[in-house]
Biotite code that builds the C-alpha atoms (Angstrom):
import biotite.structure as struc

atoms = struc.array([
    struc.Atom([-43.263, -10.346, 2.379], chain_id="A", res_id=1, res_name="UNK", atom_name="CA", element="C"),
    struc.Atom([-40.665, -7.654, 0.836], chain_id="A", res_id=2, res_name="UNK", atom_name="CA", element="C"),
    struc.Atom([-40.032, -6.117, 4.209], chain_id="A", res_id=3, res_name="UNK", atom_name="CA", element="C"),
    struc.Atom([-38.882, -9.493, 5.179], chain_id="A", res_id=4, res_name="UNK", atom_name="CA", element="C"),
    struc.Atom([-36.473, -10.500, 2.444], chain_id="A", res_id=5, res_name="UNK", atom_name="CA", element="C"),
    struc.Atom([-34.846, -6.853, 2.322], chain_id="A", res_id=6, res_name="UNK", atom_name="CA", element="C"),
    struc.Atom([-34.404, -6.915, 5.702], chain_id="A", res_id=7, res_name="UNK", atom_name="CA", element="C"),
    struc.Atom([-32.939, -10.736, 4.878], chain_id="A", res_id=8, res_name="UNK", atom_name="CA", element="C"),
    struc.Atom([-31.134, -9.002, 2.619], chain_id="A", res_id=9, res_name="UNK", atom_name="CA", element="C"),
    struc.Atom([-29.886, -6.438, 4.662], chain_id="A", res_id=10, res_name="UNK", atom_name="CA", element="C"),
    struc.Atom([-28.759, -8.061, 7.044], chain_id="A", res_id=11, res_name="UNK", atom_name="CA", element="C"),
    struc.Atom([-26.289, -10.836, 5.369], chain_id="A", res_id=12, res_name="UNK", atom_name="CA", element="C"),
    struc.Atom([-24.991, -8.019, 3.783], chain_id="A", res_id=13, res_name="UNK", atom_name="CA", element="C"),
    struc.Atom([-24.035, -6.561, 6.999], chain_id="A", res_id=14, res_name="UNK", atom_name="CA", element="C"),
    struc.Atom([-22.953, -9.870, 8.257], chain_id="A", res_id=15, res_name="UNK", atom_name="CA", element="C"),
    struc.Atom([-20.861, -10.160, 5.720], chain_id="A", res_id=16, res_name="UNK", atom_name="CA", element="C"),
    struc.Atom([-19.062, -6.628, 5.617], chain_id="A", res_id=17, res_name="UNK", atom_name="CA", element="C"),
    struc.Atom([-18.484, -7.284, 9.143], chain_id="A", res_id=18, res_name="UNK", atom_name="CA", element="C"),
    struc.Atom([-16.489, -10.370, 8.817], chain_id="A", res_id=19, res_name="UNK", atom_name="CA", element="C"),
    struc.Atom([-14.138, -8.975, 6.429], chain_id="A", res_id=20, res_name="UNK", atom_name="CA", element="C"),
    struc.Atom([-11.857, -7.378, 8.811], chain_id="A", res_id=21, res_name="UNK", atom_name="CA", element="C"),
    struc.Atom([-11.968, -10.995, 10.847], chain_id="A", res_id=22, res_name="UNK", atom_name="CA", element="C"),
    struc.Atom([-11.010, -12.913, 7.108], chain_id="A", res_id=23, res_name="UNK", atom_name="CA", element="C"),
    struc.Atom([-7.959, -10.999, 6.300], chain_id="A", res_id=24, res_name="UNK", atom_name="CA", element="C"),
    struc.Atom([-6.609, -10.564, 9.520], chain_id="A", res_id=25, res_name="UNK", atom_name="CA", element="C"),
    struc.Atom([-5.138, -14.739, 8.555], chain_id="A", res_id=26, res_name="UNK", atom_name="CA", element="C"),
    struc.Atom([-1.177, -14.560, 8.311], chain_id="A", res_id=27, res_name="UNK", atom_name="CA", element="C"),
    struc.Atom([-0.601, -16.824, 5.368], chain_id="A", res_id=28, res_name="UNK", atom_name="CA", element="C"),
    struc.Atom([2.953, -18.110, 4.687], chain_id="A", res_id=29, res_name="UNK", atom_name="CA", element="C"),
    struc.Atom([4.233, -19.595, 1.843], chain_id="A", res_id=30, res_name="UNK", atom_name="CA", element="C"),
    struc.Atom([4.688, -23.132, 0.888], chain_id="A", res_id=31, res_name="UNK", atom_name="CA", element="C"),
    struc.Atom([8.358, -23.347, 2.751], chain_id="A", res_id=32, res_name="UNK", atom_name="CA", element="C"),
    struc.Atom([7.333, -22.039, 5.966], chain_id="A", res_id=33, res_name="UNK", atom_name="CA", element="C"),
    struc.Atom([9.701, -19.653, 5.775], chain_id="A", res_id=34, res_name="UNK", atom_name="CA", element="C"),
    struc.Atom([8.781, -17.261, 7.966], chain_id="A", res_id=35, res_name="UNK", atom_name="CA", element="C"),
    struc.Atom([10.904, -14.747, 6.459], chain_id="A", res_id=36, res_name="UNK", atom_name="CA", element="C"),
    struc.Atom([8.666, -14.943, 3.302], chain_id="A", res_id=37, res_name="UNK", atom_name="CA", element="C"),
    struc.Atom([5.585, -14.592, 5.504], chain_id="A", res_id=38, res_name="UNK", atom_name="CA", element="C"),
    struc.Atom([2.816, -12.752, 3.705], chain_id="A", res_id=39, res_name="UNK", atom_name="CA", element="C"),
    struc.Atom([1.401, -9.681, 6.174], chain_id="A", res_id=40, res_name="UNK", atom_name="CA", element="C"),
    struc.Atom([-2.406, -9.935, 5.816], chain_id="A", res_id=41, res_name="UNK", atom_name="CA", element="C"),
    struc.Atom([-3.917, -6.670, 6.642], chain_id="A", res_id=42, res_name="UNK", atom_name="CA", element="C"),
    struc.Atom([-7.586, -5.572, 7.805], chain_id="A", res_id=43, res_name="UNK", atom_name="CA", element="C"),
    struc.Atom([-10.220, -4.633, 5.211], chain_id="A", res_id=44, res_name="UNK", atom_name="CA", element="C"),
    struc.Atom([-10.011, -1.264, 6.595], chain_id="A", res_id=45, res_name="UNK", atom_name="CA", element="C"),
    struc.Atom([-6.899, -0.518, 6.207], chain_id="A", res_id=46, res_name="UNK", atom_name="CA", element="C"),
    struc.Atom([-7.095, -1.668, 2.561], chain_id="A", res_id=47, res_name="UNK", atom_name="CA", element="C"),
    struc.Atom([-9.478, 0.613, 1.560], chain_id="A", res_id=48, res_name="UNK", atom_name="CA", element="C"),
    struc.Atom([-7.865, 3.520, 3.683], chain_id="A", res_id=49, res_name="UNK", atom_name="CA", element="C"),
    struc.Atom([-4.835, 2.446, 1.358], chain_id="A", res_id=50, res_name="UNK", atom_name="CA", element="C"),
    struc.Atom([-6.659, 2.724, -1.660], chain_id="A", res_id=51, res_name="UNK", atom_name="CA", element="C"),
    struc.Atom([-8.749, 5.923, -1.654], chain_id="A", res_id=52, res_name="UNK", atom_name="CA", element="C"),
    struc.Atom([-5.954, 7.778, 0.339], chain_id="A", res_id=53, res_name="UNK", atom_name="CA", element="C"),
    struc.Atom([-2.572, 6.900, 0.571], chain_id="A", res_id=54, res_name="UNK", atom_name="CA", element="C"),
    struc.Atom([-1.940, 5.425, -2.870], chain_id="A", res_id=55, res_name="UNK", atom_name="CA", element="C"),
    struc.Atom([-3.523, 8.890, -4.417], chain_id="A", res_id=56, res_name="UNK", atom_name="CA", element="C"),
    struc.Atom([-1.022, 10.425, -2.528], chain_id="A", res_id=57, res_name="UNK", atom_name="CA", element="C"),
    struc.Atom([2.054, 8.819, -2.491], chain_id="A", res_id=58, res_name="UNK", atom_name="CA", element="C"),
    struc.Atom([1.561, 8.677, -6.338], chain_id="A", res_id=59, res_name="UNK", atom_name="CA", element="C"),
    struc.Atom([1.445, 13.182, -6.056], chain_id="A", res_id=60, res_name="UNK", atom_name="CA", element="C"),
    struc.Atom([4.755, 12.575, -4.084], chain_id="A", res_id=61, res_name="UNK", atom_name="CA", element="C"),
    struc.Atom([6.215, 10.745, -6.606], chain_id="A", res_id=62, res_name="UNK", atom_name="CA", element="C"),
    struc.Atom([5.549, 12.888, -9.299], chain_id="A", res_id=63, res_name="UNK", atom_name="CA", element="C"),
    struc.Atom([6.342, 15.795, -7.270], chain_id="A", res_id=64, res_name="UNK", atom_name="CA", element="C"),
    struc.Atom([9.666, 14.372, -6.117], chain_id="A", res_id=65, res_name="UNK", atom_name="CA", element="C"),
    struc.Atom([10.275, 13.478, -10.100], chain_id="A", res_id=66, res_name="UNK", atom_name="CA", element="C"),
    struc.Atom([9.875, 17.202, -10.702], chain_id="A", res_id=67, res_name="UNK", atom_name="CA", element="C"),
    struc.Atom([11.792, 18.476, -7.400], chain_id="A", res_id=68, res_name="UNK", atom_name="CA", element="C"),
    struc.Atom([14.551, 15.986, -8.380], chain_id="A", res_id=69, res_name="UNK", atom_name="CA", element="C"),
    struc.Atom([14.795, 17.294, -11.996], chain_id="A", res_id=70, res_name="UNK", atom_name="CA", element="C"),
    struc.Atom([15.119, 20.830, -10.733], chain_id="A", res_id=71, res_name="UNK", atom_name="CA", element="C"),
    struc.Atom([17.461, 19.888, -8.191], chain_id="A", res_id=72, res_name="UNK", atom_name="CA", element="C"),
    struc.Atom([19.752, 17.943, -10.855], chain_id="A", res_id=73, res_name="UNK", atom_name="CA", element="C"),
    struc.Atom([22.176, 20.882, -11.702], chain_id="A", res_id=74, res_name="UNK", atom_name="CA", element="C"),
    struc.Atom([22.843, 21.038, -7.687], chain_id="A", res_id=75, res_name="UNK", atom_name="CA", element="C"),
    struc.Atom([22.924, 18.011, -6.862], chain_id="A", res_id=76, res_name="UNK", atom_name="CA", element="C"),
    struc.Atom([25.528, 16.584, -9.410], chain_id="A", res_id=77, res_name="UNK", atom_name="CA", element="C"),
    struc.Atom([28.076, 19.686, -8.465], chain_id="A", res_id=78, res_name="UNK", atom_name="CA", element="C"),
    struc.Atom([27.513, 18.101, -5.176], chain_id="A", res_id=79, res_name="UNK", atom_name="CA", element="C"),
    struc.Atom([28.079, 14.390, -5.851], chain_id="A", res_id=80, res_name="UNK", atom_name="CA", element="C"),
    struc.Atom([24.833, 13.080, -4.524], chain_id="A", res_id=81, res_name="UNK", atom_name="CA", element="C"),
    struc.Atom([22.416, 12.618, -7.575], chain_id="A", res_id=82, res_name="UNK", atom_name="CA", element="C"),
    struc.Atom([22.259, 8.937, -6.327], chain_id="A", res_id=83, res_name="UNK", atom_name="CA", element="C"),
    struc.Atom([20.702, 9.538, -2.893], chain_id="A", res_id=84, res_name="UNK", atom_name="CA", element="C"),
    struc.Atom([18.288, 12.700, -3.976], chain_id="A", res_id=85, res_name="UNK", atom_name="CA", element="C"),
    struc.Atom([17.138, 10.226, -6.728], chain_id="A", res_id=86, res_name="UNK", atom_name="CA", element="C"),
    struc.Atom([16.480, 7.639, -4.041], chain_id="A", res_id=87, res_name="UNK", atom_name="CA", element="C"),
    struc.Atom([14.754, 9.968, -1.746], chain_id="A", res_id=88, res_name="UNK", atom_name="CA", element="C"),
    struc.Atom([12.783, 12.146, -3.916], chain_id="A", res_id=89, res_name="UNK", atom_name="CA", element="C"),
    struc.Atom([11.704, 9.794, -6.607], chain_id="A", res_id=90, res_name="UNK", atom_name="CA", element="C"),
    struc.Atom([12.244, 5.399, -5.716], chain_id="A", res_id=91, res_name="UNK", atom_name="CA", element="C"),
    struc.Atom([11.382, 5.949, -2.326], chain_id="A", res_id=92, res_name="UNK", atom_name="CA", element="C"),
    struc.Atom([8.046, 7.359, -2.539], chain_id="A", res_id=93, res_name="UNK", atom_name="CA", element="C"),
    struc.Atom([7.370, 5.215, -6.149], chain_id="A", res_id=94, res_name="UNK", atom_name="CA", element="C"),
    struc.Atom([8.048, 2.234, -3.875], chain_id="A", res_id=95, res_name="UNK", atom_name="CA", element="C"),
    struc.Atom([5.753, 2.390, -1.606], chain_id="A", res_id=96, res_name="UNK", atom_name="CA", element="C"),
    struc.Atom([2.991, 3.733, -4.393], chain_id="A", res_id=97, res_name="UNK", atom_name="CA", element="C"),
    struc.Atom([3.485, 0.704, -6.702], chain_id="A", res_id=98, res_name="UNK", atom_name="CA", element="C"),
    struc.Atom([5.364, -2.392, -4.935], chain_id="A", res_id=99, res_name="UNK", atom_name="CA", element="C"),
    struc.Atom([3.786, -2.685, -1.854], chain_id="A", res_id=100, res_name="UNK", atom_name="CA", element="C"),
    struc.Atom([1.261, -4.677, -1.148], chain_id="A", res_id=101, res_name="UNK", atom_name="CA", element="C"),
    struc.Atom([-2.589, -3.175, -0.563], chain_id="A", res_id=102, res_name="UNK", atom_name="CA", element="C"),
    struc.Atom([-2.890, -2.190, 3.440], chain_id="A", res_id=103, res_name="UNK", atom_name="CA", element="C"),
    struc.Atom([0.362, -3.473, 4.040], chain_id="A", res_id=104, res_name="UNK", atom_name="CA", element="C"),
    struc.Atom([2.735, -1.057, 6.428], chain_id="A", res_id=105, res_name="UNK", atom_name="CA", element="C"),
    struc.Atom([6.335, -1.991, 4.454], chain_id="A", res_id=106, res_name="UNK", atom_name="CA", element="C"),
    struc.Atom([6.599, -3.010, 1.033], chain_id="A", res_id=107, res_name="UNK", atom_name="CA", element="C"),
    struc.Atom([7.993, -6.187, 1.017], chain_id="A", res_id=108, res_name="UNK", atom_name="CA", element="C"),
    struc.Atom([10.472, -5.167, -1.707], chain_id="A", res_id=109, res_name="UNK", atom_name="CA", element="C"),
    struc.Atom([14.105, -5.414, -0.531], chain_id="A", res_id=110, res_name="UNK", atom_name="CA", element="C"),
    struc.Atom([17.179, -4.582, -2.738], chain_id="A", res_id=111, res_name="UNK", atom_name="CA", element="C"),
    struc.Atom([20.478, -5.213, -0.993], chain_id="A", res_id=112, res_name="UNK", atom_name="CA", element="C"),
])
């Protein structure tokens, strides 16, 4: 009788690890239909690929750009361009570490 329920077991389990890539594959949108507020709905996958490697290292390039843009400060105000090294070495990468959205390709965050 135990072989039965862990192989019960076993298998819902499976079942349902292998229906989370079908569940948040759903596009959801938000109450005004709006479909340039549409929420992007990634794949389990590519959540978890998010979270043990890209945030890990797109929070190293932060901190490394931090450090590369404090080093870089003397040059880069002689040269007039502190604004763009600061948004390319530091925002850039801090953006897409901490705004966007878990699995998602862009970040969703748009300044204009």
């Amino acid at each position: 009788m135990k072989a039965f329920r862990s192989t019960a077991a076993v298998l819902a389990l499976t079942s349902g690890l292998l229906a989370l890539p079908i569940q948040a594959e759903v596009v959801q949108q938000n109450a005004s239909g709006d479909p340039l507020y549409t929420v992007e709905a990634p794949k389990g996958y590519a959540m978890l690929g998010d979270l043990v490697f890209a945030r890990p290292l797109l929070i190293t390039a932060t901190a490394i750009g931090t450090v590369g843009f404090i080093v870089s400060l003397p040059f880069t105000a002689l040269g007039g361009n502190v604004g763009e090294a600061a948004q390319a070495m530091v925002v850039e990468p801090g953006r897409e570490a901490f705004v966007r959205c878990l699995g998602c390709t862009s970040s969703g965050y748009k300044q204009d």
